[in-house]
N, C-alpha and C positions, 0 to 999 in steps of 0.2 A: 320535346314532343312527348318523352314516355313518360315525366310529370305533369303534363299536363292533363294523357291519356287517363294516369290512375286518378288524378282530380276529379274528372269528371265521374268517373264507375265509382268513384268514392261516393260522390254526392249523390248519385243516382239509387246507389245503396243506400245511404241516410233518409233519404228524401223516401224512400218504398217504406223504411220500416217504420217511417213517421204517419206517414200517412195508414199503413194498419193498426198502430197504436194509441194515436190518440180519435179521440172524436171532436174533430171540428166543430161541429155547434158547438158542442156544452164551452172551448174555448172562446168561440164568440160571443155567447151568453156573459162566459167570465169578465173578458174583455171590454164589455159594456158597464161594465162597475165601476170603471172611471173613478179606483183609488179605493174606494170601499173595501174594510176589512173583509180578506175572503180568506180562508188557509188553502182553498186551490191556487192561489198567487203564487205560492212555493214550490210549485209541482214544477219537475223536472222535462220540458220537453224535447232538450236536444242535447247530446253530448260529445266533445271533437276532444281527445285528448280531455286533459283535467278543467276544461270551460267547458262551461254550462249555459245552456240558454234554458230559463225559467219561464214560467207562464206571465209572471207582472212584468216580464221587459216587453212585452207585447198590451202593455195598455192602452188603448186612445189610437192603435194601429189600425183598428176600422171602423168608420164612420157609422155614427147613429140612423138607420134606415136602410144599412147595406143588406142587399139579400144573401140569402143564406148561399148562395152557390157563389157570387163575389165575395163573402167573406172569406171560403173558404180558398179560394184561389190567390187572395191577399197574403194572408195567414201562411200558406206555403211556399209563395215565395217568397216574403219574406225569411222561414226558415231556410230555404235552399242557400239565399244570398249571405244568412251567418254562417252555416255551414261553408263555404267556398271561401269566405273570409278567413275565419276561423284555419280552414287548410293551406290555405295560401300564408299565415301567419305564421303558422308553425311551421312549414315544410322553410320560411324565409330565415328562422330563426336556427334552424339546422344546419342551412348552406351557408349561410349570410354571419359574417363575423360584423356585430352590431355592435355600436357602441352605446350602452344605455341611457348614460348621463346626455350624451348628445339628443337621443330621442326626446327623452324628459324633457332638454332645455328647447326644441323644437317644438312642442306641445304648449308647455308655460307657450312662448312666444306668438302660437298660435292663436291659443283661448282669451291673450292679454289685445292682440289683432282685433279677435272678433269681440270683445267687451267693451273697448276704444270704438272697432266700427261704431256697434249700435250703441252706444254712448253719443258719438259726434254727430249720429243722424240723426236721433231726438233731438241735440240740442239745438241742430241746425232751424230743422224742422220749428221750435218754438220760438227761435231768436230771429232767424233769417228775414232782412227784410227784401221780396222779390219784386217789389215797384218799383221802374224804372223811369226817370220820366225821359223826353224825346228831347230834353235839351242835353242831358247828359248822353245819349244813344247821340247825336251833334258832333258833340264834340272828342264823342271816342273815335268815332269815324272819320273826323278831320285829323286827330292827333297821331291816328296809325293808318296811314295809307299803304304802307307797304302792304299790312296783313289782308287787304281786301281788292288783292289783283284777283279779275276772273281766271278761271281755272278753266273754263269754258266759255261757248257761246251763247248768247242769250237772245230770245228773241219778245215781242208785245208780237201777237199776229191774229189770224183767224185760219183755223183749218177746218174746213167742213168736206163731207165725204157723200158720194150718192151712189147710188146705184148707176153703171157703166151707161145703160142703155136710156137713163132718163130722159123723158122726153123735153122738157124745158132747159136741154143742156144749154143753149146759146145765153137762154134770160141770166141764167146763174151764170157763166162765165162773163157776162157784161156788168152785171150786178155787183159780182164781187172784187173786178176787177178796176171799180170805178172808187173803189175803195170808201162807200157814204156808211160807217161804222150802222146807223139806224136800221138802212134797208135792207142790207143784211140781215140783220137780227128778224128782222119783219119777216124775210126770205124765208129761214133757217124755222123761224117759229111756223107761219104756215106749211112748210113744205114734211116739213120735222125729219128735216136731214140730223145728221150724225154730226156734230159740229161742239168744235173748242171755243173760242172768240176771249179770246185772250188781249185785248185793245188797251189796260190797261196796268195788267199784272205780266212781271218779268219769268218769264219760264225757261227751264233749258232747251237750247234748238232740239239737243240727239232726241230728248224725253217727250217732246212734241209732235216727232217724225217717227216717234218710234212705230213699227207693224206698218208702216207705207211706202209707196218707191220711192221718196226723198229718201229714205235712209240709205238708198245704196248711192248716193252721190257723192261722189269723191274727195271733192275739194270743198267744203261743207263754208268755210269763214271766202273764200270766193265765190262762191253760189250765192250767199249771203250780201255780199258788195254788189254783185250787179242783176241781182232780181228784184224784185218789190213783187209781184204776182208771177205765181207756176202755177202750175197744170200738169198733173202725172196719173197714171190708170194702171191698176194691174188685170188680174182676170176676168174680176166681177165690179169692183170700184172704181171710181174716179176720184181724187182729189184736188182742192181747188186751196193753193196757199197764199195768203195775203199779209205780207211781214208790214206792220205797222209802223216797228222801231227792230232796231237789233243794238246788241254789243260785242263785238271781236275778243276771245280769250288775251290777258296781258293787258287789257283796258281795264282801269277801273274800275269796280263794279257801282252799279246805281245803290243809292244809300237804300233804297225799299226794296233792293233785292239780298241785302243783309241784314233789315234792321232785326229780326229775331233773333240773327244769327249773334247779333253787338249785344241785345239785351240778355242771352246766356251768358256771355263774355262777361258783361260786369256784372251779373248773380253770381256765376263764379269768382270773381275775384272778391269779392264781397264775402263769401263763405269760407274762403282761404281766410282774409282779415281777420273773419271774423272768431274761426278757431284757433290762430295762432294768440289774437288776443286774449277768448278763454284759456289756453293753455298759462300764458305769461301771469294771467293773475291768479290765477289755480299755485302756481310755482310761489310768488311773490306771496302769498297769502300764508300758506305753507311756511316759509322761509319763517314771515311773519311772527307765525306760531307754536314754531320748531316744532312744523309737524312730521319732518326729517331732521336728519342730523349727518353730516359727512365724517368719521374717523379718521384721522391722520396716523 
């Protein structure tokens, strides 16, 4: 707590005298040279122990157009955040028995991380083929059934919503309960209720009921078995729900309620193949050319 306490009055101290010694524009001015020889690049504007924060490490740090009162407020805290850095490093290197060689080999390992990343994403990027056709989506779907049990319940339905006190409550509840998918819609478009109609696409029941009184229903995959049309009201609304189709969670899922989910599956597996393949012939190639050499 009492290093954390001097941390801060430390920076709070760094951060006063920065801001009465230097002048903000003339750095934002600099800062827009975007690399151009300046000898104010060298100028000294922070210092924590024997590191230095310079005026060119702050190149390209604020956008072309920023106004003068957001760059300066850029500009400072960014110095605040290397100052705290900066104390936080040293005060670590005091208490902290480091081991250096470790650090170094954790860096390499890091910079060689992120080089490999954006190495593999370009190449994915230019290589990758993501057309999928529907006979293959087929037959991934046939070949792995296990991976495509619902996890939940699913419902095709129509849910539309009215105001409590509507006068046409009877037409609509005969209407919708008669289940004619058209006159419905015809209903819903004149009336211009609040309405899902979901007749042909699979959605989750919870995500369909969600913000209405079906959600406080209990036994949600038995309400499911023996309803086809409800009827529920809270304050100010009614709701009118008309299950078309449903599927019980541990059922099978319908192939159109994963097929996006199968076409990520095989672009990924495809993007695995396809950089372990680059890797093998990168290797092989190499070998090839004894562009390595192993010592014994």
């Amino acid at each position: 707590m009492t290093n954390n306490k001097h941390l801060e009055a430390t920076t709070k101290t760094f951060t006063k005298i920065l801001i009465k010694n230097f002048i903000f524009v003339f750095i934002t001015i600099f800062i827009f040279s975007c690399g151009k020889s300046n000898p104010q690049q060298e100028k000294t504007l922070a210092r924590v122990g024997d590191k230095k924060l310079y005026a060119k490490d702050l190149i390209g740090l604020v956008g072309i157009g920023t106004n003068k009162k957001d760059s300066i407020e850029i500009i400072n805290r960014y110095m605040q955040t290397w100052i705290r850095k900066q104390l936080l490093l040293q005060q670590a290197q005091k208490d902290t028995k480091i081991n250096e060689n470790e650090i170094e080999r954790k860096l390499l390992d890091y910079r060689y991380d992120l080089l490999a990343y954006e190495f593999e994403k370009d190449y994915v990027k230019k290589n990758l083929d993501t057309n999928v056709k529907q006979t293959e989506i087929d037959d991934y779907y046939k070949n792995n059934p296990a991976n495509f049990e619902l996890k939940q319940n699913i419902i095709k339905a129509f849910l539309i919503k009215t105001t409590k006190n509507e006068e046409k409550k009877d037409e609509i509840r005969t209407t919708i309960s008669q289940g004619d998918n058209q006159k419905i819609k015809e209903l819903c478009a004149k009336s211009s209720f609040q309405a899902i109609l979901n007749d042909s696409t699979w959605v989750e029941f919870e995500q369909m009921i969600k913000n209405t009184p079906f959600q406080q229903i209990a036994n949600k995959t038995d309400f499911l078995r023996a309803n086809r049309f409800s009827e529920s009201s809270d304050d100010v609304s009614t709701y009118y729900l008309l299950i078309k189709d449903y599927k019980i969670s541990n059922q099978p899922s319908p192939l159109e309620f994963v097929r996006n989910r199968i076409k990520q599956m095989i672009v990924n597996q495809r993007k695995v193949q396809l950089l372990q393949k680059m890797e093998k012939q990168m290797y092989e190639d190499a070998k090839k050319n004894k562009t390595f050499e192993i010592f014994k």
